[in-house]
N, C-alpha and C positions, 0 to 999 in steps of 0.2 A: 606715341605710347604713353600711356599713363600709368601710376601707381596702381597699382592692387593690391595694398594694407587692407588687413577688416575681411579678406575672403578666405573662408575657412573649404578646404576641398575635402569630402567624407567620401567612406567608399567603404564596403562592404563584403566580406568571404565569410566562408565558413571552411576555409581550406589555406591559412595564410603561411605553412610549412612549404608551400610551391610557388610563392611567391619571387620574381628576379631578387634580390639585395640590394638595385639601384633602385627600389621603388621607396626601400626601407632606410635610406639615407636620412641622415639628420635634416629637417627643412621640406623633406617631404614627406610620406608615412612616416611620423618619426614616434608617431603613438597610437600602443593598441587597445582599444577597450573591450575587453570580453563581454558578453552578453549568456550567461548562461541560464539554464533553464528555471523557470519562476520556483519561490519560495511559498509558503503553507499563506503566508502573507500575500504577496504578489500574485499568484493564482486565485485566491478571493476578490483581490481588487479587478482582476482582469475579467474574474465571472461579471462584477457589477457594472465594467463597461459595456457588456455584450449584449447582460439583460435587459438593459436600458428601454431598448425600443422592442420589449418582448413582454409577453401577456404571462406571469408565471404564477401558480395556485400561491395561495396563503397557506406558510409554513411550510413551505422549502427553504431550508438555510443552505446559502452559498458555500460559508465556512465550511461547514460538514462536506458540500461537492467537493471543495478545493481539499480535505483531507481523502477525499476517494481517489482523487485522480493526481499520484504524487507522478515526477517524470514528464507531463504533460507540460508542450509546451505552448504559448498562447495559440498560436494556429490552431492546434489542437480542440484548446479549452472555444474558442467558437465555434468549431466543428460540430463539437457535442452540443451544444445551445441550438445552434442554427439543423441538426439533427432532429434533436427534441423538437422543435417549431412543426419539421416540414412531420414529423407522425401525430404530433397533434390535430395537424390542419387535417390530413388524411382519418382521422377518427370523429372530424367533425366536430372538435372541442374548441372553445371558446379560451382557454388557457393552457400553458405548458402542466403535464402532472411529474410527479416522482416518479412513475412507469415507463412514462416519454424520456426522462432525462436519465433512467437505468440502463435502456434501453439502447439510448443516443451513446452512452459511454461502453459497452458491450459493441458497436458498431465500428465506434473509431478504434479500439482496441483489437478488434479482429475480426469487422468485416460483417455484412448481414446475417441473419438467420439463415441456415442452409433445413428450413422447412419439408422440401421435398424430399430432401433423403433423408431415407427410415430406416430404422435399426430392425434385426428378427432378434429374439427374445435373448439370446444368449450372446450376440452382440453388447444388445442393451446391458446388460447387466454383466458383462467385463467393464465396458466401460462406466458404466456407475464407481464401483468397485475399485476401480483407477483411480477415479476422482475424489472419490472418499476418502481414499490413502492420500494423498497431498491433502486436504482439508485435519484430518486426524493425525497427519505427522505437524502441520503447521500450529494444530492446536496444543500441540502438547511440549513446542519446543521454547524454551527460556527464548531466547533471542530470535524467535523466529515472526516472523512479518504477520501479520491478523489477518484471517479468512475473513471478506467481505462476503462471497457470493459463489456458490458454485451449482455447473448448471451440465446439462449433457448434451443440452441443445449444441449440433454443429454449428461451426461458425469459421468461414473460409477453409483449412485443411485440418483445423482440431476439430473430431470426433466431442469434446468438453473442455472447461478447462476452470481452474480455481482464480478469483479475483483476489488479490491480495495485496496487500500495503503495509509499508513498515510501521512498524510501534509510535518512531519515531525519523525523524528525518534531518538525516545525520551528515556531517563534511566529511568526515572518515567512516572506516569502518574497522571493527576489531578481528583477528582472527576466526574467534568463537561466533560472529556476527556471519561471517561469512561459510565458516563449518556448517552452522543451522539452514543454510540458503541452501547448499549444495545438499544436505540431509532431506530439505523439502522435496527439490526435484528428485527426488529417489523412493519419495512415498508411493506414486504410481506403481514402478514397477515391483515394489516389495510386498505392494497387494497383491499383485495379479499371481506373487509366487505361493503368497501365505493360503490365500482364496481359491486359486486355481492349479496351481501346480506346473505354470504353464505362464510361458512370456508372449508379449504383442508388438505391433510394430507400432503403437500408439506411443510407448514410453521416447522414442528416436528425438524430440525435439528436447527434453526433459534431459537424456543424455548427454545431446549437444552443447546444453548450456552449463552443466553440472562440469563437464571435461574444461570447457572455456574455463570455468570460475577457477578449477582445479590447479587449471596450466597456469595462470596469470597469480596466484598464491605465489607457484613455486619460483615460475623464471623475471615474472616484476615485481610482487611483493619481500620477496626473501620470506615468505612465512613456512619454511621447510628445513629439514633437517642439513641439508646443502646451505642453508645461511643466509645472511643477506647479501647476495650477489643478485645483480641483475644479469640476468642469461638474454631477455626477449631488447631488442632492440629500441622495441619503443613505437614502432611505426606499423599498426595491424590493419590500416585505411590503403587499399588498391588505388592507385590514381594513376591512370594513362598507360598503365602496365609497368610503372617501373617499381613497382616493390616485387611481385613477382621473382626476378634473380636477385633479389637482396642476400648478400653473403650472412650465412649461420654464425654468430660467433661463440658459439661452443665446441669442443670437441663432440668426438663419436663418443667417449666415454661420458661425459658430462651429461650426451644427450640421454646417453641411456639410463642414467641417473636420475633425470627430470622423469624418466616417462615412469621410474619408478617411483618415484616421489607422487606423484600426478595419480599413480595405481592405489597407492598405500591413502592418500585424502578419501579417494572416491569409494575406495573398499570398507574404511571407517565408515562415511557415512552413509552408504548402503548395507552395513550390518545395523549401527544405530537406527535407522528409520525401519528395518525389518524387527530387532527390537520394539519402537513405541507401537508397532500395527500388534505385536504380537500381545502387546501388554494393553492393548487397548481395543479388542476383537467382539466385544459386541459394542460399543461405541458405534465403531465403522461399518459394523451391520446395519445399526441405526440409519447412520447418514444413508449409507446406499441403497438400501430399500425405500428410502424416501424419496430420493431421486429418481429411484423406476416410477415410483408414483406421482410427481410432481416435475421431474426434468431441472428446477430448478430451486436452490435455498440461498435465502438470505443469511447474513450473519446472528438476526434475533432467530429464525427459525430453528435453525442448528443449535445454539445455545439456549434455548425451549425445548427442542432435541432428545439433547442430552442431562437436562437439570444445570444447567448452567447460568441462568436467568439471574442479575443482582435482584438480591432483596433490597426490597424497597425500606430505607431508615423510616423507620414510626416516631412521631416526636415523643421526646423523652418526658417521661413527666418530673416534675420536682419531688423532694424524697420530704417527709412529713418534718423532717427539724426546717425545712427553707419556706413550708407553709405556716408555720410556726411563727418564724421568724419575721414572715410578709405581715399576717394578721395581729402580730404584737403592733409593729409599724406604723400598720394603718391605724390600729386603735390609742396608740399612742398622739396620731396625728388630729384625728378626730377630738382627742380629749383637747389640744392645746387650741383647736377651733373654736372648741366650745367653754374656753376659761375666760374669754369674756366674757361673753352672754351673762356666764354666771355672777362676775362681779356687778354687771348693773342690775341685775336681780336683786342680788341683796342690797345694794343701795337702794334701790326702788323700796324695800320692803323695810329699810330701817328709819328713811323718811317719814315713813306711815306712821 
């Protein structure tokens, strides 16, 4: 037998809550390093390891990808490269473009173009109309996440759907941060009411996630009138089936407290986002007639759109006291150039 000082043993989960405890004994796993999903940094550095051995146009900034694609994690971030590559080579191009790499991030995020299926006229234009209301509730909310892109084109089981990314990319989040999130996914179906008079089964995944953010306010954050109590246990990941009987620890009253709590968030900001559509209703005509005609906008097109485009700063000119001031300066400068010259002048001419 020999010494085995100097061997370091690593190992790997993404599930270390089911782990024995005789693994996590001091002297064995006795340290954990989290790896979590790249930063605004880290995501740029990882675009430049991928592009390496890739052909990409002049004037694609990485930086700007890595602010597209927040949540992504490296897998991911090749995915979309190695994406963009294989519709380049299929167009027969000599380099990746910005259309291949929109294109590749619309893929990983939800799946190919579903081209084949077609819309009849009043399909199309509910769902414009949906979309438009998440794009025009996003655009109009303080803390709300920035419309990149929004398109009608299907893509795996969404009928369209809005790209969007935060302002900023944040360790926390605020209440107000999270009001404006659940008010987004509520844009959809406060169109369809204001527009049509009449609801879809389109809004169902937009529901799903607004109720998630809703319940998690109230029973893990304390952000409810019930307080800061933690109600939810903690454990929302299925593993091998035993979370399934996990005991409630709340009462029947409590619960029914949460689900009132849970009613009272999502009904705020489904009246608010029915507000901004109302107060903002040729805007959103805007958007959505554009989208019958184009299927898809960018975030310059929308804000060309709407008159939203920054003015571009004109350099400012100097105000006539600082031209003043230059041309005294200079001629101040010039004269003391010129005060010798003049002194051997008159020497010159008083020798004579």
């Amino acid at each position: 037998m020999s010494d085995n000082y100097g061997i370091v043993v690593i190992a790997a989960t993404n599930r270390p809550d089911v782990l024995d405890p005789a693994l996590l004994r001091p002297g064995r796993f006795d340290r954990q390093i989290t790896v979590s999903l790249p930063d605004l940094k880290g995501r740029t550095e990882i675009l430049k390891v991928h592009a390496r051995n890739k052909k990409i146009a002049d004037g694609i900034d990485l930086e700007a990808l890595a602010r597209r694609t927040p949540g992504f994690s490296g897998a991911d971030l090749e995915n979309v490269l190695n994406e963009a590559a294989i519709l380049a080579v299929r167009e027969n191009k000599t380099e990746i473009s910005v259309n291949n790499i929109d294109e590749a991030i619309d893929r990983v995020m939800m799946g190919p173009a579903k081209k084949s299926r077609t819309y009849d006229e009043h399909t199309k234009k509910l769902v414009a109309y949906h979309e438009a209301g998440h794009a025009i509730v996003g655009l109009n909310l303080p803390d709300g996440a920035v419309v990149q892109k929004v398109t009608i084109i299907p893509r795996g089981n969404a009928g369209g759907y809005n790209l969007i990314t935060p302002r900023k990319e944040r360790i926390i989040n605020t209440r107000r941060e999270m009001i404006d999130t659940i008010t987004s996914y509520m844009g959809g179906r406060s169109a369809e009411e204001v527009f049509f008079d009449d609801i879809t089964t389109g809004a169902s995944g937009d529901i799903q996630s607004a109720t998630r953010l809703a319940k998690d306010m109230v029973t893990t954050y304390g952000m409810s009138e019930l307080g800061p109590v933690q109600y939810d246990s903690g454990s929302s990941t299925v593993f091998l089936g035993r979370d399934y009987n996990s005991p409630s620890n709340a009462s029947s009253q409590v619960a029914y407290e949460i689900d009132q709590e849970v009613r009272k968030i999502i009904d705020y900001c489904h009246d608010y986002a029915r507000k901004i559509i109302e107060d903002n209703k040729d805007d959103l005509i805007k958007i959505a007639e554009a989208l019958i005609e184009k299927e898809t906008l960018t975030a310059e097109e929308i804000n060309e759109l709407l008159g939203r485009v920054e003015e571009k700063k004109e350099p400012v000119e100097p105000k006539k006291e600082e031209v003043k001031v230059e041309e005294a300066v200079v001629e101040q400068k010039e004269t003391a150039e010129d005060a010798p010259v003049k002194r051997r002048r008159r020497r010159k001419e008083s020798e004579e």
